[in-house]
MDTraj code that builds the backbone (N, CA, C; nanometers):
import mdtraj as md
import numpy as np

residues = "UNK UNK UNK UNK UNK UNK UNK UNK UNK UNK UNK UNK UNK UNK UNK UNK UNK UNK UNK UNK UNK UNK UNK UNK UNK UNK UNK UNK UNK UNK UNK UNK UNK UNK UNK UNK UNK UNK UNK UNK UNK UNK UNK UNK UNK UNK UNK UNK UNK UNK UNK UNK UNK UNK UNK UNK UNK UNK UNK UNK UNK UNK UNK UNK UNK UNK UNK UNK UNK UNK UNK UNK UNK UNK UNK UNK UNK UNK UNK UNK UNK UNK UNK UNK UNK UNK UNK UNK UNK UNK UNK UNK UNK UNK UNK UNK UNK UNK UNK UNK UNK UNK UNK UNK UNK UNK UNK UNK UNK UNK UNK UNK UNK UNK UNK".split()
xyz = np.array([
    [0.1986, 1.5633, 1.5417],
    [0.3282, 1.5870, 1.4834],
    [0.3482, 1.4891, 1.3697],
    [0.3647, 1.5703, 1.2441],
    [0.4292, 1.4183, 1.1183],
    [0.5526, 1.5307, 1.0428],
    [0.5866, 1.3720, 1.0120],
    [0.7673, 1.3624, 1.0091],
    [0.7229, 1.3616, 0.8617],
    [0.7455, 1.3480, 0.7174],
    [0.7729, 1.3322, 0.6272],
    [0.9226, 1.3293, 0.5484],
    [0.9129, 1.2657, 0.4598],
    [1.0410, 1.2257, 0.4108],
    [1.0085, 1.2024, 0.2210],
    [1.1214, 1.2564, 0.1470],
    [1.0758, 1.2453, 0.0474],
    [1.0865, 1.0933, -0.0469],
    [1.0979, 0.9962, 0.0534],
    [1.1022, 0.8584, -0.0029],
    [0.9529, 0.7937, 0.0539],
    [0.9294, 0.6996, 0.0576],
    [0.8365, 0.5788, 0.1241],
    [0.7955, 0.6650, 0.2273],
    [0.6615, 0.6201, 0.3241],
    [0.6285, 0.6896, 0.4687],
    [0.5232, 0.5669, 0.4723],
    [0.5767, 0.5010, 0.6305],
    [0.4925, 0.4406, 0.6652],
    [0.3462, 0.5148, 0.7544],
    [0.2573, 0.5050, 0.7645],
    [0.2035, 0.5790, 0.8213],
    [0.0855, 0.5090, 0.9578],
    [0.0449, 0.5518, 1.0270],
    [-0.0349, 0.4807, 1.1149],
    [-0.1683, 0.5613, 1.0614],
    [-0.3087, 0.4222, 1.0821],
    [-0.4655, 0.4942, 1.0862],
    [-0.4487, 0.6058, 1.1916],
    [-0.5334, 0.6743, 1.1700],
    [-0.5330, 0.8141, 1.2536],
    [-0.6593, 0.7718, 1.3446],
    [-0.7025, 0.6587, 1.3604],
    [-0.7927, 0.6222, 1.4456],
    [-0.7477, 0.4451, 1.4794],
    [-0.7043, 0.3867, 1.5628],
    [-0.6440, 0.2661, 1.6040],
    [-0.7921, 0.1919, 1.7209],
    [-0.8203, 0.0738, 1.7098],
    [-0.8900, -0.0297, 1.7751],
    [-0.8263, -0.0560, 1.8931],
    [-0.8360, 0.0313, 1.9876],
    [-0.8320, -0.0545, 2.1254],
    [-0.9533, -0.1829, 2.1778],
    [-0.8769, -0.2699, 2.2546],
    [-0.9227, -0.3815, 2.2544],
    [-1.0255, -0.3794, 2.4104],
    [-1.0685, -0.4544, 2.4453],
    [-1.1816, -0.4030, 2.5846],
    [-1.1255, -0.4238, 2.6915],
    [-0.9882, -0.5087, 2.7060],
    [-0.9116, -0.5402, 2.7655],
    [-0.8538, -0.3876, 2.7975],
    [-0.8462, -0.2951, 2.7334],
    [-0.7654, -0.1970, 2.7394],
    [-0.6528, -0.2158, 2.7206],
    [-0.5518, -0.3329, 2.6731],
    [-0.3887, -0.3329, 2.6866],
    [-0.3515, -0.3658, 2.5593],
    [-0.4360, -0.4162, 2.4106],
    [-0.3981, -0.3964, 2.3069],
    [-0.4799, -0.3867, 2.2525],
    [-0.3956, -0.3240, 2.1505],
    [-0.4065, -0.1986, 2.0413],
    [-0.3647, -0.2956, 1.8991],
    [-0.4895, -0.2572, 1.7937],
    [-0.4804, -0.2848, 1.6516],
    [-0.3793, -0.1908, 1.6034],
    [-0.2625, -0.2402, 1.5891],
    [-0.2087, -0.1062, 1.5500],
    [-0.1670, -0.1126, 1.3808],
    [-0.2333, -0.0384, 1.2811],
    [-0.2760, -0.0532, 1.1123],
    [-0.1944, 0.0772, 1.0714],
    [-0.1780, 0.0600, 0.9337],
    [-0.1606, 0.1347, 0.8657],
    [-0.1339, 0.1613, 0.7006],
    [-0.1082, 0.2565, 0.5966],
    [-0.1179, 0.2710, 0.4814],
    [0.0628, 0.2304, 0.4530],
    [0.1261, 0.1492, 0.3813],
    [0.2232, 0.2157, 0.3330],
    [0.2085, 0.2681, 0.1697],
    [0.2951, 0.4006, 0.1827],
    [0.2166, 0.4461, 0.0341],
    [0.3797, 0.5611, -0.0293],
    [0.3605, 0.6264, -0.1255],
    [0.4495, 0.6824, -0.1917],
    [0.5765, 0.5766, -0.2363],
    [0.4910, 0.4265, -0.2242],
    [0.6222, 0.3990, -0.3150],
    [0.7558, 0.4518, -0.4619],
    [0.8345, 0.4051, -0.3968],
    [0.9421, 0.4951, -0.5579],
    [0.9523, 0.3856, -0.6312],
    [1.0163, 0.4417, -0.7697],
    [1.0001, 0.3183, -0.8717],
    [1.1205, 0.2133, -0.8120],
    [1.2438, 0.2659, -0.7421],
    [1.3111, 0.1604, -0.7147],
    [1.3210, 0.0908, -0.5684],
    [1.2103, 0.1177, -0.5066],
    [1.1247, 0.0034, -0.3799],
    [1.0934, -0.0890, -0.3916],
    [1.1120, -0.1820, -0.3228],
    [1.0934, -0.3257, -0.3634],
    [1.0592, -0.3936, -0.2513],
    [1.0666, -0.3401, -0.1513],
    [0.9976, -0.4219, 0.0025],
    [1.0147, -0.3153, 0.1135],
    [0.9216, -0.3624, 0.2337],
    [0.9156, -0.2230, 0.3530],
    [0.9154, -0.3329, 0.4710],
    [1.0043, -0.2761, 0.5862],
    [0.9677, -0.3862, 0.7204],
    [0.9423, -0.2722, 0.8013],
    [0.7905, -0.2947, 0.8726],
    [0.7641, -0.2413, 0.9785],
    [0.7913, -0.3115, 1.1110],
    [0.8335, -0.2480, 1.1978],
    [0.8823, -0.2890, 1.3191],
    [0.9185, -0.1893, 1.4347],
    [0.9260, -0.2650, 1.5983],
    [0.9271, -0.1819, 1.6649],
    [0.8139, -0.0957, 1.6835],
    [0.7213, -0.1096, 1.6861],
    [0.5906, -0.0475, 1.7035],
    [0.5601, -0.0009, 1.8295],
    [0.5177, 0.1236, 1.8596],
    [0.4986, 0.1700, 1.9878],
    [0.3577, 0.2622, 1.9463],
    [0.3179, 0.2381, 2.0850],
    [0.1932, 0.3338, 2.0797],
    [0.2388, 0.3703, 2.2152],
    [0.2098, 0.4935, 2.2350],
    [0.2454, 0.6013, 2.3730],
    [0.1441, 0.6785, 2.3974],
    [0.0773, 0.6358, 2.5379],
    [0.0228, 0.7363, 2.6026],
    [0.0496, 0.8172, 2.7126],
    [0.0907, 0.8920, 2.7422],
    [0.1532, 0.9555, 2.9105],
    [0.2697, 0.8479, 2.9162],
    [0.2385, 0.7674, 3.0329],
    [0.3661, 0.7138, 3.1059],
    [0.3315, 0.5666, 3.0734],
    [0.2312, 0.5217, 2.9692],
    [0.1756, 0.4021, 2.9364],
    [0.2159, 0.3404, 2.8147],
    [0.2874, 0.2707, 2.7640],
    [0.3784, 0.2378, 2.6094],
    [0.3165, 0.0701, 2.5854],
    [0.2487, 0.0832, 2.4624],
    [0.2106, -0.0599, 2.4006],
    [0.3359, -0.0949, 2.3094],
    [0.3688, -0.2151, 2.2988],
    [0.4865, -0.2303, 2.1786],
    [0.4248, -0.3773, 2.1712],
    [0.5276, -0.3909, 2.0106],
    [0.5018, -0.4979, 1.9231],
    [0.6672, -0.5844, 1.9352],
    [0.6480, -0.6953, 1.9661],
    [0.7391, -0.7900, 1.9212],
    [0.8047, -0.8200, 1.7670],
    [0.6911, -0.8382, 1.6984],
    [0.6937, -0.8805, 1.5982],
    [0.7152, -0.7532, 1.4601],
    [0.7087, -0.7864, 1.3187],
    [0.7668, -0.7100, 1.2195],
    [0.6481, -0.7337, 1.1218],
    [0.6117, -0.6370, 1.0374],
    [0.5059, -0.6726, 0.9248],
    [0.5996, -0.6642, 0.8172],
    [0.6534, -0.7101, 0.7292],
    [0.6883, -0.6889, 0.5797],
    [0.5890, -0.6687, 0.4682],
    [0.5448, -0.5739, 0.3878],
    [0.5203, -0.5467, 0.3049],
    [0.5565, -0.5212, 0.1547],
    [0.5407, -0.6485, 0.0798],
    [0.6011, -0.6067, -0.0519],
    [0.5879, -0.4591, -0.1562],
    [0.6030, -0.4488, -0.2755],
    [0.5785, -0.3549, -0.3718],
    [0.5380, -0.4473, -0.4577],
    [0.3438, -0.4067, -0.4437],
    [0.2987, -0.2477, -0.4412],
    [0.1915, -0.2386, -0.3344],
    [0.2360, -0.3622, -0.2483],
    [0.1367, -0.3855, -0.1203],
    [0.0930, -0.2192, -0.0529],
    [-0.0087, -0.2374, 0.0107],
    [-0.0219, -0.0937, 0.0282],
    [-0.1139, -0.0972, 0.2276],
    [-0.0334, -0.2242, 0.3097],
    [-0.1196, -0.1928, 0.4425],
    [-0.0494, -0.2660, 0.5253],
    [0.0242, -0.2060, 0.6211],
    [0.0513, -0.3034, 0.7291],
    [0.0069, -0.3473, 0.8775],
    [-0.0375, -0.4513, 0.9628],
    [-0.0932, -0.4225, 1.0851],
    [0.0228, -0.5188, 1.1523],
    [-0.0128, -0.4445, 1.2899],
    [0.0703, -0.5619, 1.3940],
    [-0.0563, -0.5124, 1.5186],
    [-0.0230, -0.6165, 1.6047],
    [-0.1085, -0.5782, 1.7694],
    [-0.0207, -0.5470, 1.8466],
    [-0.0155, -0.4350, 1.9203],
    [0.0607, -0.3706, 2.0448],
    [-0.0215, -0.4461, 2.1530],
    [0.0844, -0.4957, 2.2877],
    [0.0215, -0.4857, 2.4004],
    [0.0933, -0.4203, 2.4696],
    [0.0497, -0.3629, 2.6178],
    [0.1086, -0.3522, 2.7220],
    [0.0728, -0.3802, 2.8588],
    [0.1755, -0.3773, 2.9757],
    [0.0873, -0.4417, 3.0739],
    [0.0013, -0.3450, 3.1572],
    [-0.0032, -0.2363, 3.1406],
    [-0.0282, -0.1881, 3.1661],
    [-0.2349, -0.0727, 3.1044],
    [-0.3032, -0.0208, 3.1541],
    [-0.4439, -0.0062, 3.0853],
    [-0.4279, 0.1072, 3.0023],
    [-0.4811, 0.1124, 2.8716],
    [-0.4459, 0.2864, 2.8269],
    [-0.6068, 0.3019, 2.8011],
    [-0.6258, 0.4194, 2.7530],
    [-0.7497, 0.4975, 2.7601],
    [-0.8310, 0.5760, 2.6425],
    [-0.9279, 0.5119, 2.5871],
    [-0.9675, 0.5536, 2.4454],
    [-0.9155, 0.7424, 2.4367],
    [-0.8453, 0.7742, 2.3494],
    [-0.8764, 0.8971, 2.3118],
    [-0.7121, 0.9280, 2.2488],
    [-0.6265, 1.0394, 2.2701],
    [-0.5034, 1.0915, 2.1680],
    [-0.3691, 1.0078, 2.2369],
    [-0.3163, 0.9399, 2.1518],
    [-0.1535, 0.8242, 2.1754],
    [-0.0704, 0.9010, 2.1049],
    [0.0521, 0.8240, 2.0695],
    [0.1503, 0.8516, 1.9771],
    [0.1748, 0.7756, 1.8936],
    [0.1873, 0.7427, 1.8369],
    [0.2447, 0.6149, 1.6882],
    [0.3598, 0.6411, 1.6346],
    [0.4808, 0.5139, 1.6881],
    [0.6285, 0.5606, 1.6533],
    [0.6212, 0.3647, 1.5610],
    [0.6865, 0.4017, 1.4500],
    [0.7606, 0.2526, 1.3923],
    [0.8945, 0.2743, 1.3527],
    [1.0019, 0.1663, 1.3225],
    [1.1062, 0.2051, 1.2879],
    [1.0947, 0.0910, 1.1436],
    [1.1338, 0.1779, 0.9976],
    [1.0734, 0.1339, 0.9115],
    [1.2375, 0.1517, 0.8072],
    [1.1844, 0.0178, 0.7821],
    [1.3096, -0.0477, 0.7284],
    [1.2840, -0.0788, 0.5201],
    [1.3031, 0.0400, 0.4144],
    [1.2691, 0.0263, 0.3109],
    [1.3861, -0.0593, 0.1972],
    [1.3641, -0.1130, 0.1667],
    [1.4973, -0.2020, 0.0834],
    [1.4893, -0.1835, -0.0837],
    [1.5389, -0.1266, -0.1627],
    [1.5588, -0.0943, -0.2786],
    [1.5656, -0.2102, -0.3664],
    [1.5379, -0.1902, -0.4812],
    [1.5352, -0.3080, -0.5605],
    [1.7264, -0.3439, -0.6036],
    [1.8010, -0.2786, -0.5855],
    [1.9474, -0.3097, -0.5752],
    [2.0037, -0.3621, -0.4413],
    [1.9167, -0.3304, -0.3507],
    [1.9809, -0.4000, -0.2319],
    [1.9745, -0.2936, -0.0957],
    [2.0487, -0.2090, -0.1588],
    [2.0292, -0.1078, -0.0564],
    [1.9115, -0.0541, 0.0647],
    [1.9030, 0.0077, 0.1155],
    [1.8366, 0.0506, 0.2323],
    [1.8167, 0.2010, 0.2250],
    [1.6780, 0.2494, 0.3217],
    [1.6492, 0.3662, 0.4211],
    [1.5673, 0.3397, 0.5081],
    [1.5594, 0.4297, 0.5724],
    [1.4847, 0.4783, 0.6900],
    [1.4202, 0.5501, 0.7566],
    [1.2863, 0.5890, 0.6525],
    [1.1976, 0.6916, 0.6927],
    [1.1583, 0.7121, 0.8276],
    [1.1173, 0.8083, 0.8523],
    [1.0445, 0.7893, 0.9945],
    [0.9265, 0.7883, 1.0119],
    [0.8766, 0.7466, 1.0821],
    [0.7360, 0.7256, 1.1415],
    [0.7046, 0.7770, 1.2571],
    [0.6453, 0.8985, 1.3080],
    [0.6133, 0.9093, 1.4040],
    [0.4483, 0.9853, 1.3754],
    [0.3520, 0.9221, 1.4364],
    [0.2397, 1.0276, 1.3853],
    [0.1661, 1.0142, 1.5456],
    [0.0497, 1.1370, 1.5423],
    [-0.0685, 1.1134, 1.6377],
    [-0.1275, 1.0291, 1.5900],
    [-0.2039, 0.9304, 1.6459],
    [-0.3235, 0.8755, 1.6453],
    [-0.3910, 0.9074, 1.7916],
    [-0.5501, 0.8070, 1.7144],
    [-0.6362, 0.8298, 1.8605],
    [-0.6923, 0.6940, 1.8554],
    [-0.7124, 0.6502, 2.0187],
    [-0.7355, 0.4996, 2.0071],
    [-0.9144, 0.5123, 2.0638],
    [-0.9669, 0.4318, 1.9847],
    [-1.1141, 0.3914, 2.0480],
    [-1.1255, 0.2725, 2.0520],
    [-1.2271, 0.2256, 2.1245],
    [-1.3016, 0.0908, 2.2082],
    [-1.3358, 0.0552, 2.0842],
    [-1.2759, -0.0614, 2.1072],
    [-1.3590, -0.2066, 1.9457],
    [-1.5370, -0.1766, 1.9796],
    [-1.6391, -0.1873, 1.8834],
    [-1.6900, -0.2059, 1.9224],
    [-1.7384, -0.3781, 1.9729],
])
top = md.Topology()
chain = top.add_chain()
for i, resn in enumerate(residues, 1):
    res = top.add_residue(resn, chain, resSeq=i)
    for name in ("N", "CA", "C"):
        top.add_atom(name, md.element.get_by_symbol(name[0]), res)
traj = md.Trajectory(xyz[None], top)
């Protein structure tokens, strides 16, 4: 499932680094379609979802303009399982006047074993 929006889109790799531990997740991605009046992106809230199994991120990546990649590490306490997740962020774009939006982020990914 992808959400698009005709501003900014953060997006997740469509292939994510699970760790051998099984409980975190590299969780990467492109930010891209900057507009001319973008001026910074905060990724945050990061979830990766499998079944009844949810990795999340504490922490926030900020990305300037015309930066173009953000990562954070998901854990959970729980084990998840190389193969199809969910990838949700809540993405915070700030205009060069000040202002704000809020694209959405929700994509498939699929997680595999680091090697």
């Amino acid at each position: 499932m992808i959400h698009q929006e005709a501003h900014m889109n953060a997006l997740f790799n469509k292939k994510l680094s699970l760790k051998s531990d099984r409980r975190n997740v590299a969780a990467r991605g492109p930010c891209i379609d900057w507009q001319v009046d973008d001026a910074s992106a905060v990724i945050e809230n990061v979830r990766i979802t499998q079944g009844s199994v949810t990795a999340t991120s504490p922490g926030s990546a900020t990305v300037l303009k015309p930066g173009d990649v953000w990562a954070l590490d998901v854990s959970s306490s729980s084990q998840l399982t190389p193969g199809p997740a969910d990838g949700h962020a809540a993405v915070t774009v700030t205009k060069t006047d000040g202002t704000h939006y809020h694209p959405l982020c929700y994509y498939d990914v699929k997680l595999q074993l680091s090697p």
